[in-house]
C-alpha positions in Angstrom: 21.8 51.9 93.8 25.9 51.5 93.9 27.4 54.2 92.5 30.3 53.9 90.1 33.4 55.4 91.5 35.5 55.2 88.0 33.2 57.1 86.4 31.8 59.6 89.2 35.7 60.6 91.0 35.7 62.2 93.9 36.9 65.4 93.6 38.1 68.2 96.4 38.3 72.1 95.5 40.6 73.8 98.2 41.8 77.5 97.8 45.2 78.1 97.8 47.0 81.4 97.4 49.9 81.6 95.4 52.8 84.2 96.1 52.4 85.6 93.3 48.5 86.6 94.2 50.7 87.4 97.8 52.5 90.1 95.9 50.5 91.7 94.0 47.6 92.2 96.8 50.8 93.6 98.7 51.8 96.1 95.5 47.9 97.1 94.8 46.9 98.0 98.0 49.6 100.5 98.7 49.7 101.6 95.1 46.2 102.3 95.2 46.3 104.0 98.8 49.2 106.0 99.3 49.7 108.1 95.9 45.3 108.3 96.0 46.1 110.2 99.8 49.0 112.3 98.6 47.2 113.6 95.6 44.4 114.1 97.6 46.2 115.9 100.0 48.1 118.2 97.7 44.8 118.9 96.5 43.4 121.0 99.5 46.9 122.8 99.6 47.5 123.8 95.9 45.7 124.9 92.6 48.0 123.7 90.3 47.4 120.0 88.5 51.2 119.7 87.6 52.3 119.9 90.9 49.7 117.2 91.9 50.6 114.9 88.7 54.5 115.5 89.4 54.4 114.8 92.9 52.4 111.6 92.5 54.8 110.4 90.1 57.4 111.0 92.0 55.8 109.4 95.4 54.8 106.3 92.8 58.5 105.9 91.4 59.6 106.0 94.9 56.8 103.7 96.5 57.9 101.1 94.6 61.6 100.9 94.1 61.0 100.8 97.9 57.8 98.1 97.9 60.0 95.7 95.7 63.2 96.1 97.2 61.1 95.3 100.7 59.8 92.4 98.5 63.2 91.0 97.9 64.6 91.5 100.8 61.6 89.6 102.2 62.3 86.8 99.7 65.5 86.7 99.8 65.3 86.8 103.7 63.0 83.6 103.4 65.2 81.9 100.9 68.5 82.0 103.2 66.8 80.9 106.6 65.4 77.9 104.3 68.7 77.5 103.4 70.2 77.9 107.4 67.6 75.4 108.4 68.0 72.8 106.3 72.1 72.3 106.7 71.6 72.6 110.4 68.8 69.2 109.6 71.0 68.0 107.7 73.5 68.2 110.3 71.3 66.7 113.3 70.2 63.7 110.6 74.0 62.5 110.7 75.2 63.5 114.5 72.2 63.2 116.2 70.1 60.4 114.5 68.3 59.5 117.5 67.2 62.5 118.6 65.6 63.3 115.0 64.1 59.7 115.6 62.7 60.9 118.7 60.9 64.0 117.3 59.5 62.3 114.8 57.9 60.0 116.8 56.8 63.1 118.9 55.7 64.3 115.5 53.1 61.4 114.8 52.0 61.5 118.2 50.3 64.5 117.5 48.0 63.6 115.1 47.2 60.2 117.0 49.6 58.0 115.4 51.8 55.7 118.5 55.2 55.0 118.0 54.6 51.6 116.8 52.6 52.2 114.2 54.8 55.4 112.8 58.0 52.9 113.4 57.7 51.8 109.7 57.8 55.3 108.3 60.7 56.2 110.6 62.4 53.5 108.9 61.7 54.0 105.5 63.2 57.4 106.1 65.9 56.3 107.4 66.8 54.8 104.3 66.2 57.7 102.4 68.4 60.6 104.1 67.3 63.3 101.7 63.2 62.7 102.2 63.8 62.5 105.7 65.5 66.1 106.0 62.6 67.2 103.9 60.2 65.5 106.1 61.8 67.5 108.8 61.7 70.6 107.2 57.8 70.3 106.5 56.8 69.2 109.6 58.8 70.0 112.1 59.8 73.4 111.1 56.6 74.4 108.6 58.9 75.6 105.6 58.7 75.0 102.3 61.4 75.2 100.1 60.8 78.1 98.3 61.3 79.2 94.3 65.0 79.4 93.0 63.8 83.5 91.5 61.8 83.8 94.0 63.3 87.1 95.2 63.3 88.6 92.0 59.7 87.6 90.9 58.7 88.9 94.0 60.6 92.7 93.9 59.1 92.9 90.4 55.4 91.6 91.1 55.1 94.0 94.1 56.6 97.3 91.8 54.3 96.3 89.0 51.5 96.1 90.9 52.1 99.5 92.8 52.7 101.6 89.5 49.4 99.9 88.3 47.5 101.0 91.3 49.3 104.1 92.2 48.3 105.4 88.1 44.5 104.7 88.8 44.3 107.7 91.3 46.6 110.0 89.4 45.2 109.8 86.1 42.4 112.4 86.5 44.8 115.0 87.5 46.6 114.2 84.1 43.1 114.7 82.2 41.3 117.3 84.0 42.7 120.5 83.6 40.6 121.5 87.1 42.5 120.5 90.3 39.6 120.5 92.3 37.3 118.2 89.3 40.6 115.9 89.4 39.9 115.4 92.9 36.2 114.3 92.5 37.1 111.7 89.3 39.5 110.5 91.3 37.9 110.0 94.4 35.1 108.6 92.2 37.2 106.3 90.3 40.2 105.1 93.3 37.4 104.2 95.4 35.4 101.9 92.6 38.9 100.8 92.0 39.2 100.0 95.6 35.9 98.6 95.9 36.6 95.7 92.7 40.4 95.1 94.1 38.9 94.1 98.1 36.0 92.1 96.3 39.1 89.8 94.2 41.8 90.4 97.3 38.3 88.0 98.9 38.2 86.0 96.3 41.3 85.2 96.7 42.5 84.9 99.8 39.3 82.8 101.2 37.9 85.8 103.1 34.2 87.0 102.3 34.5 88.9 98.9 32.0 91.9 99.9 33.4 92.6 103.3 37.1 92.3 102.2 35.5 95.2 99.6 34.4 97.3 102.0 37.4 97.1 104.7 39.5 97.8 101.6 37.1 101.4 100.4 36.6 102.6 103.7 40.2 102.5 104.7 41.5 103.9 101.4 38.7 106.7 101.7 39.8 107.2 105.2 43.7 107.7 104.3 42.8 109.9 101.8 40.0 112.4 103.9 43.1 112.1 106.7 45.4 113.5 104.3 43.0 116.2 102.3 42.0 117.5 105.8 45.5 118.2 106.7 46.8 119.6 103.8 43.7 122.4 104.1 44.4 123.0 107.3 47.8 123.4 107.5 47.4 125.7 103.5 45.0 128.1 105.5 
């Protein structure tokens, strides 16, 4: 029986991970690390909550004025070699015509295409200077032009998301007057927290959602016991 193609379309589902999702996996996982091993280590050297909750806040303001200002400069970094790149293209499209020519053919070749049959979309492009330069920058060089506020999205993404997970750890230690029953909630609670940000981190980054879970808890856990252990016996 022929199928109808107009009315069953073919459709494709491929992942693809935005920078935004980039950021904020960057932001969680060190928000929800670092300030959960600092508390924790505090812990086993000191009785007193306050200290705990004012140092955490302190380590989490710090974290991530310094996580989104490494996002930035990242960005920003990114943005200006883009930037570099494509002037120097630019450049070789006009001066050196032939040469591009040449690696463009070298280009096609690759993926099985001769030089005769990529000769009519080498001409086309060079008819259209601006589409060629971006065909150069994709292919040739593997960048993508990136967003105009990209810097800035990113430096605020990453700080968002570190305060978010950085406050999951500390919270107990603002609830429970007990330093030591702080600890246990927030082991408890960091390392479920832990557990559901690896299992999404999977989801979306393609890798397998329940081992991306547990890489994520044991490595958190194992910060944390690093720092606890210290603190103790360095306290005694």
């Amino acid at each position: 029986m022929e199928h109808d193609t107009h009315l069953h379309p073919h459709s494709e589902q491929h992942f693809s991970s935005s920078a935004v999702v980039r950021d904020v996996v960057i932001g969680m996982s060190d928000g929800l690390t670092v300030p959960f091993a600092l508390a924790a280590g505090l812990s086993g050297a000191v009785n007193i909550g306050t200290l705990v909750v004012l140092a955490g806040l302190a380590e989490i303001a710090a974290g991530s004025i310094a996580m989104g200002l490494g996002g930035y400069l990242a960005a920003h970094g990114d943005a200006e070699h883009y930037r570099n790149e494509r002037l120097r293209e630019e450049r070789e499209v006009v001066e050196v015509p032939h040469k591009e020519e040449e690696e463009i053919a070298e280009i096609f070749e690759e993926y099985g295409v001769s030089r005769v049959e990529s000769q009519p979309v080498l001409d086309a492009l060079k008819r259209n200077p601006k589409a060629w330069v971006d065909f150069m920058m994709r292919f040739e060089l593997g960048l993508e032009k990136p967003e105009p506020r990209r810097a800035v999205t990113s430096a605020a993404t990453i700080a968002a998301s570190y305060i978010a997970g950085g406050m999951i750890p500390l919270t107990p230690y603002m609830l429970v007057h007990d330093v030591h029953a702080a600890l246990l909630w927030s082991v408890g609670i960091t390392l479920a927290a832990l557990s559901v940000f690896g299992f999404i981190k999977g989801k979306f980054t393609g890798s397998h959602p329940w081992r991306t879970a547990l890489q994520t808890t044991l490595i958190g856990g194992a910060a944390a016991a690093a720092a606890f252990g210290l603190a103790r016996l360095f306290s005694r």
